[in-house]
C-alpha positions in Angstrom: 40.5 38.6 -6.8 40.7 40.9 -4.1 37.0 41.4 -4.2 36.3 37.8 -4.5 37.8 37.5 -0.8 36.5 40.1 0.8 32.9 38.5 -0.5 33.7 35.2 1.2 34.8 36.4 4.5 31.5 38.3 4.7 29.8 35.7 4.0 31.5 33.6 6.5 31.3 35.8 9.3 27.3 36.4 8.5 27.1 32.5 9.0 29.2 32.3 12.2 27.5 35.5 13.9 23.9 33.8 12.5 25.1 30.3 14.8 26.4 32.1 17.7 23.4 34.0 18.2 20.7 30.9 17.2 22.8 28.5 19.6 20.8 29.9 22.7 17.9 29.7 21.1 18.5 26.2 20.1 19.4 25.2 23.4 16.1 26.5 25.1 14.3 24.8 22.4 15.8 21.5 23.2 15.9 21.9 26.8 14.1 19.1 28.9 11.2 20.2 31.0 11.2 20.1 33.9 11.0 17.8 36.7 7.9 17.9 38.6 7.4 17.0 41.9 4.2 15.6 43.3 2.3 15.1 46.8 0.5 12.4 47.8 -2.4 14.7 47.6 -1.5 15.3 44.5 -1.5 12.0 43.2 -4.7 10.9 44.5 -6.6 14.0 42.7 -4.9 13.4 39.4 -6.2 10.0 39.7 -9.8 10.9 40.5 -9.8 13.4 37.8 -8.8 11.5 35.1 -9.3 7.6 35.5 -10.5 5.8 32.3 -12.5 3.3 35.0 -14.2 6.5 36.9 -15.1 7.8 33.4 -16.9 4.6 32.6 -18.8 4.5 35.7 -19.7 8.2 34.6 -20.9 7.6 32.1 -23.3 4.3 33.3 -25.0 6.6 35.3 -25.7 9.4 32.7 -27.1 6.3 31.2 -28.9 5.2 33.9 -30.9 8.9 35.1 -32.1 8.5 31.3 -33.9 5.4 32.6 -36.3 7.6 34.2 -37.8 8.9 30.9 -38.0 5.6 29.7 -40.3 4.7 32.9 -42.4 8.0 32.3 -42.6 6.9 28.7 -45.2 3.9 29.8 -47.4 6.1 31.5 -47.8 9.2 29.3 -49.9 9.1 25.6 -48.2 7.8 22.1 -48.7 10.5 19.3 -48.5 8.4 15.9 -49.5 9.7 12.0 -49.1 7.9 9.0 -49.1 9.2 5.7 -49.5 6.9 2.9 -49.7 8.3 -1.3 -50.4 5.6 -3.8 -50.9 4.9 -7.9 -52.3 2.2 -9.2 -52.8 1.5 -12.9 -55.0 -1.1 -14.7 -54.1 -3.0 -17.7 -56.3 -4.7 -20.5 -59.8 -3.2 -19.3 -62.1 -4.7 -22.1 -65.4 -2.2 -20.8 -63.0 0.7 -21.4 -61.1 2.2 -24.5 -58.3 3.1 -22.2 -56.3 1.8 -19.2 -57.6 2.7 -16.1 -55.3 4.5 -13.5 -56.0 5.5 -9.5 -54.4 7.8 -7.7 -54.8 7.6 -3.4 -53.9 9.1 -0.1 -54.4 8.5 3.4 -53.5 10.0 6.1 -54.2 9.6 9.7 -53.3 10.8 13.5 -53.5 8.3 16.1 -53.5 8.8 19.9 -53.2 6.1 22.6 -53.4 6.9 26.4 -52.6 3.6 28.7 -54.7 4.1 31.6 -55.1 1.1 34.4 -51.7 -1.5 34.0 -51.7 -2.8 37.7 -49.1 0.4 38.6 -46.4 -1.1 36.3 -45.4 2.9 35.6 -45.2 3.4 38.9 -42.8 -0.3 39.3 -40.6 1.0 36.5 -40.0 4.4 37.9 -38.9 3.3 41.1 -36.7 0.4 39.4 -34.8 3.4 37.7 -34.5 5.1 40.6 -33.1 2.1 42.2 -30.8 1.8 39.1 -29.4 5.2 39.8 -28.7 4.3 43.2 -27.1 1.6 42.7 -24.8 3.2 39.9 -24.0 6.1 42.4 -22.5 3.2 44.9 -20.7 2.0 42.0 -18.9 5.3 40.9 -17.8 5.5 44.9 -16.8 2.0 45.1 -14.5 2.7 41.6 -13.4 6.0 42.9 -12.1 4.4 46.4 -10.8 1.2 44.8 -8.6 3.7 42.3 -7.6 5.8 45.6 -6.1 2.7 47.0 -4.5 1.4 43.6 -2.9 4.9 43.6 -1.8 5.0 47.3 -0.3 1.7 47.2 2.1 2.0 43.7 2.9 5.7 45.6 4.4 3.9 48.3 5.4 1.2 46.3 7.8 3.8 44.1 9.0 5.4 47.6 9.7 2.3 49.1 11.9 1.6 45.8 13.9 4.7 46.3 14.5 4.0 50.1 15.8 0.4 49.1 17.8 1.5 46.6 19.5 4.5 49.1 20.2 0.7 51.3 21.7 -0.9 48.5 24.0 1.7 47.6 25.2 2.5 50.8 26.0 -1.6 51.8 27.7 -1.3 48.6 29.6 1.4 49.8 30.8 -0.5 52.8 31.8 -3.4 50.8 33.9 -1.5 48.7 35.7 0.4 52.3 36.4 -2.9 53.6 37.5 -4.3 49.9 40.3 -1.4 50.5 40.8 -2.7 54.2 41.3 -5.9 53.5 44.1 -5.4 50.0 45.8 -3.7 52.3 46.3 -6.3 55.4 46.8 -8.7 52.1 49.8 -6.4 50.7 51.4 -7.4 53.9 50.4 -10.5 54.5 48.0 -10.8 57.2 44.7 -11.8 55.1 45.1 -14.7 52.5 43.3 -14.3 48.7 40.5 -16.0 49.3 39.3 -12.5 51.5 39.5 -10.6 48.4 37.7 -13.0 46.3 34.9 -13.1 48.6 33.9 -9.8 48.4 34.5 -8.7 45.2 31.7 -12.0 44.5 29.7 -10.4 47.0 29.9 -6.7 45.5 29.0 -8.6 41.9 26.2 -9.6 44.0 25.2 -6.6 45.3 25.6 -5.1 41.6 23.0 -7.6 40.0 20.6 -6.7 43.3 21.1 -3.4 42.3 20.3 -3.4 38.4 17.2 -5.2 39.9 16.3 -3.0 41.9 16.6 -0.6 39.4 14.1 -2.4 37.6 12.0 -2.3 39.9 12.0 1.1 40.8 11.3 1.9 37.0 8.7 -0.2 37.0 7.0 1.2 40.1 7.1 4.3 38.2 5.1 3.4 35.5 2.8 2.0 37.5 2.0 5.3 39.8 1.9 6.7 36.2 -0.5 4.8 34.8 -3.1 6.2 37.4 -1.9 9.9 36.7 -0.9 9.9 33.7 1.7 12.6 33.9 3.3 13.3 30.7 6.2 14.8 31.8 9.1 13.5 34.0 8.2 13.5 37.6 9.3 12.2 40.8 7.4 12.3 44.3 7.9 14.0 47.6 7.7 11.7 50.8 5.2 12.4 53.0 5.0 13.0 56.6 5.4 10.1 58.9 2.4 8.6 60.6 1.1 6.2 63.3 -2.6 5.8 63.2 -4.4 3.1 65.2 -8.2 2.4 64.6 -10.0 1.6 68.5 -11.3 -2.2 68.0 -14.9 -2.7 68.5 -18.2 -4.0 67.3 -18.6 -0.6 66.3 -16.4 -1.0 63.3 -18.6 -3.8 61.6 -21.8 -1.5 62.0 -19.7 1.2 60.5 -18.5 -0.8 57.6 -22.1 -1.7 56.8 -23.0 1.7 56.5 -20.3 3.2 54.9 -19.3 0.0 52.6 -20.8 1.4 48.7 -20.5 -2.3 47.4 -22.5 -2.9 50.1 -25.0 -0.3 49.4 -25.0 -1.5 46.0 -25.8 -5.3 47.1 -29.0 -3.6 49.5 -30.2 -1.3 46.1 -29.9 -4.7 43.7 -32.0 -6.6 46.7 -34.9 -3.9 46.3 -34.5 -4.2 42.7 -35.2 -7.8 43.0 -38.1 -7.0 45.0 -39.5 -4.9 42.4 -39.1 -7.0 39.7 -41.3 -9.7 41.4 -44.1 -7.3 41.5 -43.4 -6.1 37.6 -43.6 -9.6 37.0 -47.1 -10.3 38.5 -48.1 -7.1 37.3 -48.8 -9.4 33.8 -51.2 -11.5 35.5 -54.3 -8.1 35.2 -55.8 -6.6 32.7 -54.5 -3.6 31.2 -56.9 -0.6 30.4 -56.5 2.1 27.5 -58.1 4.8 25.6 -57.5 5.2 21.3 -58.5 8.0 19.3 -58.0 7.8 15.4 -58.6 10.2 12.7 -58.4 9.1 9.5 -58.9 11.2 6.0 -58.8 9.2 2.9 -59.2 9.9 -0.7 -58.6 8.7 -4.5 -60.1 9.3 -7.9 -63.5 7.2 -7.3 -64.1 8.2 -4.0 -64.4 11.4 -2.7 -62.5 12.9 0.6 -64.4 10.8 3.5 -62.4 12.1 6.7 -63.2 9.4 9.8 -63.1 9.7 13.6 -62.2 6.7 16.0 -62.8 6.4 19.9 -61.8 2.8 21.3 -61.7 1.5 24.6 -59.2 -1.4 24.7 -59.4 -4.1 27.1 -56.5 -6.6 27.7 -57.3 -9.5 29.8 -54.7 -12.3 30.0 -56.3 -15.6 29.9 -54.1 -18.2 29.1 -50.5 -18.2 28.0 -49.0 -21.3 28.7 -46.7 -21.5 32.0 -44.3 -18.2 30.7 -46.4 -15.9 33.5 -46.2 -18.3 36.0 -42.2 -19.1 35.4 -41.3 -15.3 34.9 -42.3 -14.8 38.8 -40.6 -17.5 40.1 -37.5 -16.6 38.5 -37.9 -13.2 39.7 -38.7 -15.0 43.0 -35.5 -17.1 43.1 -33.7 -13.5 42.2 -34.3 -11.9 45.2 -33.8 -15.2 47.3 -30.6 -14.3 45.8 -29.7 -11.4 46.7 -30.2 -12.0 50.1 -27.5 -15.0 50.0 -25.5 -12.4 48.1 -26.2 -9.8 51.1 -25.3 -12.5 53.9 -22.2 -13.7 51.6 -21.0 -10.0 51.8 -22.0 -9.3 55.4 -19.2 -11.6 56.4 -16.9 -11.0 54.0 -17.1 -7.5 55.2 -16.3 -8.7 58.7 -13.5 -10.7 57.9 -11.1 -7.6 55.8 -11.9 -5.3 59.0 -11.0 -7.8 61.4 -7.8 -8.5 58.9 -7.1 -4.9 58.2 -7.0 -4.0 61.7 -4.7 -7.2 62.6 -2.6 -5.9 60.2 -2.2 -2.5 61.3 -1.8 -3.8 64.8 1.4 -5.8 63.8 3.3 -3.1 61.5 2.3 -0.5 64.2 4.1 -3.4 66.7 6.9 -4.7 64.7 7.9 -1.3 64.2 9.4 -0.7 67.0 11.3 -3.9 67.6 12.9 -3.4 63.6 13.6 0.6 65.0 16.1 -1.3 67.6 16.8 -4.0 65.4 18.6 -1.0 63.0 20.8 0.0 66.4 21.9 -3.1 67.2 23.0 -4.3 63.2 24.9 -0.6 63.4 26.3 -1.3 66.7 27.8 -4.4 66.0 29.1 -3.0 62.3 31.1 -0.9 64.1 32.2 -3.6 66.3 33.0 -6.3 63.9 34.8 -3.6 61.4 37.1 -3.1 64.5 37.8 -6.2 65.4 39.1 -7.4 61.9 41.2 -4.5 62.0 42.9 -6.2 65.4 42.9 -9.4 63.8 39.8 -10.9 66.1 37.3 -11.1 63.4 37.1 -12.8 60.1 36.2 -11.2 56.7 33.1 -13.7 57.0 32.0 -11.9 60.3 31.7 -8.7 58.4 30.4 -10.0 55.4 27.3 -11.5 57.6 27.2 -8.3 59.7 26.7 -6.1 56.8 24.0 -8.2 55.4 22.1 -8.3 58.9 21.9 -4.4 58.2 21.0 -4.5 55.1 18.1 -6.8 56.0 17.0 -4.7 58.8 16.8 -1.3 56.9 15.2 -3.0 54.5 12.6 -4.3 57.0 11.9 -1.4 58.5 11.2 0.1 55.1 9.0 -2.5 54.0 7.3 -1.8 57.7 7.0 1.4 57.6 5.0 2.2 54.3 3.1 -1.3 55.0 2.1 0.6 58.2 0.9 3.4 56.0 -1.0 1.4 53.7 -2.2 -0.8 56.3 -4.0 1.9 57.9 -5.6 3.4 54.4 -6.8 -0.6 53.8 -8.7 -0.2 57.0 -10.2 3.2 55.5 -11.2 1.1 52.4 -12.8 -1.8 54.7 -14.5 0.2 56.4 -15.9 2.3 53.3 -14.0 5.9 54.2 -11.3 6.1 52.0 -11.6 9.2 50.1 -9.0 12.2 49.0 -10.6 13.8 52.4 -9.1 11.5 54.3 -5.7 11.3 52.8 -5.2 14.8 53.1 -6.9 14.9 57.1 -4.5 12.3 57.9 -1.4 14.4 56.9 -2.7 17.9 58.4 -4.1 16.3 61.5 -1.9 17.4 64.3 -2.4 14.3 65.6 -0.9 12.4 63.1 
């Protein structure tokens, strides 16, 4: 019995020293990772590296640089052999005791150089060259359109974190003068109706809030969806900036140049050019050279090898109207693209002249919100005082606290606008790159 004791308290101590020393264990394993904290510069490289659209584009223009051996391909000699085994057995032969049988081959090497086809090598190869062009203005247009997309949900999830600091703090202040104004009401000075009102306007401020906490989430996801961090994160604020852009004519010129959807409109005009020349290319006669050899042989006739040189001429003559329509629809093509060209030339003009409007009023508006914020404090602190002294009404503070809300929410909304204002002139004008976004922060001049 004894025995029988001293067995279980072994065994219960083995399983409570085995616990204590796996519960640390246990812990680290279950531990959250860490949170990471991320840059702007940050951002904007984890999107370039891995965006599903930037991988498309990639891989368009791997396909299109194989277009080049596919314009080679009309120009260089076609290698062909055929090989061809056969039995064939005859039935019912009346001049023979037996059924005949005959057993063939053939096999021959054929070789086909083209050699005069109105240069329509020469128009292909500089199609795909054009091609690659024009997918190489693509994968920057893509790369700059998914900087942007990236900048502006990283602002977006700042400016959600600075509008939810607001919230919380006019709830704050609601709840301070809840506690001012129960006690003038425990002795008697404010009626009911006070309280009421701003306990409805802190349920108020609670339903903003659980929206804004939405929202917040929801920016998240959305900055995610670029980065694709697995992980929890969060991001650091970057350095405040003022930027203006100098108006000019200059801008337009630069936009032109810099503009890759532009680029890309001025490679598919050329393309439309060269396609009207592959087009008439048809209308000539194409010249090649054949050379066949040919070795045959069954069971009635012997092994009779054969050698081939042909010339072949190929003179279009008539075909209906298909010749005739194929250039004037390449024709019409190119007419256009230059309607396309014009089209974007002034679209072009208008989002720079917008872009830098746009930056000129955050960068202006600014500054009036920056006093807007002193005044709204100022006459807080008025207003609080003077309902303590019985010269202001619960309604006066209620309104003064909103104006203050409003205007740190306005300058928050004005300030990353500002921001983002100044990287949409980068994208209108064709600039915006992860060079700039990180010149722009570690410019002294910022």
């Amino acid at each position: 019995m004894i025995h029988g004791r001293v067995k279980i308290k072994t065994v219960f101590f083995f399983i409570l020293f085995f616990l204590l020393f796996s519960f640390p264990f246990f812990c680290m394993a279950v531990e959250a990772p860490p949170l990471r904290m991320v840059t702007i510069e940050e951002v904007v490289s984890l999107a370039l590296r891995q965006n599903p659209a930037i991988l498309q584009e990639e891989e368009e223009l791997i396909k299109a640089r194989l277009n080049i051996n596919k314009a080679y391909a009309v120009a260089m000699p076609k290698l062909s052999s055929t090989l061809i085994a056969g039995h064939t057995h005859y039935f019912d032969n009346q001049d023979q005791d037996e059924d005949l049988a005959q057993d063939m081959y053939e096999f021959s090497v054929g070789l086909s150089q083209p050699i005069y086809s109105r240069g329509r090598a020469w128009i292909l190869k500089k199609q795909a060259d054009l091609t690659i062009q024009s997918n190489e203005s693509r994968l920057l247009f893509v790369k700059q359109q998914v900087i942007y997309q990236t900048l502006h949900a990283f602002y977006l999830l700042l400016q959600g974190k600075e509008v939810m600091v607001i919230a919380l703090d006019a709830q704050d202040r609601l709840q301070e003068h809840l506690r001012v104004i129960k006690v003038k009401f425990e002795v008697g000075q404010v009626p009911e109706t006070d309280i009421l009102r701003v306990e409805a306007e802190l349920a108020d401020a609670e339903k903003d809030l659980i929206e804004d906490q939405n929202k917040l989430k929801l920016a998240k996801h959305r900055l995610n969806r670029y980065i694709d961090l697995r992980g929890p994160f969060d991001v650091v604020k970057p350095p405040q900036f003022s930027k203006l852009v100098d108006e000019g004519s200059s801008l337009f010129q630069a936009a032109l140049h810099h503009r890759s959807d532009y680029q890309q409109l001025l490679v598919a005009k050329q393309l439309a050019e060269q396609g009207i020349r592959l087009a008439k290319s048809d209308f000539y006669p194409k010249l090649s050279f054949n050379m066949n050899y040919v070795r045959s042989e069954d069971t009635f006739f012997p092994d009779s090898p054969e050698m081939q040189y042909l010339g072949e001429l190929q003179i279009p003559i008539f075909e209906g109207t298909l010749r005739f329509a194929q250039v004037k629809e390449a024709r019409a093509e190119y007419r256009k693209s230059q309607w396309i060209l014009e089209d974007m030339k002034r679209e072009i003009h208008l989002q720079v002249m917008q872009a830098l409007l746009d930056l000129q009023k955050f960068s202006a508006s600014l500054k009036a919100t920056e006093k807007q914020i002193i005044l709204a404090e100022e006459n807080l602190r008025r207003i609080k005082l003077q309902y303590k002294e019985g010269l202001a009404s619960n309604l006066d503070v209620i309104d003064a606290n909103t104006l203050l809300v409003k205007a740190k929410i306005g300058y928050t909304n004005l300030n990353y606008d500002q921001a983002l204002a100044y990287f949409t002139m980068q994208l209108a004008l064709g600039r915006l790159s992860a060079d700039e976004v990180k010149k722009v922060f570690h410019d002294p001049k910022s």
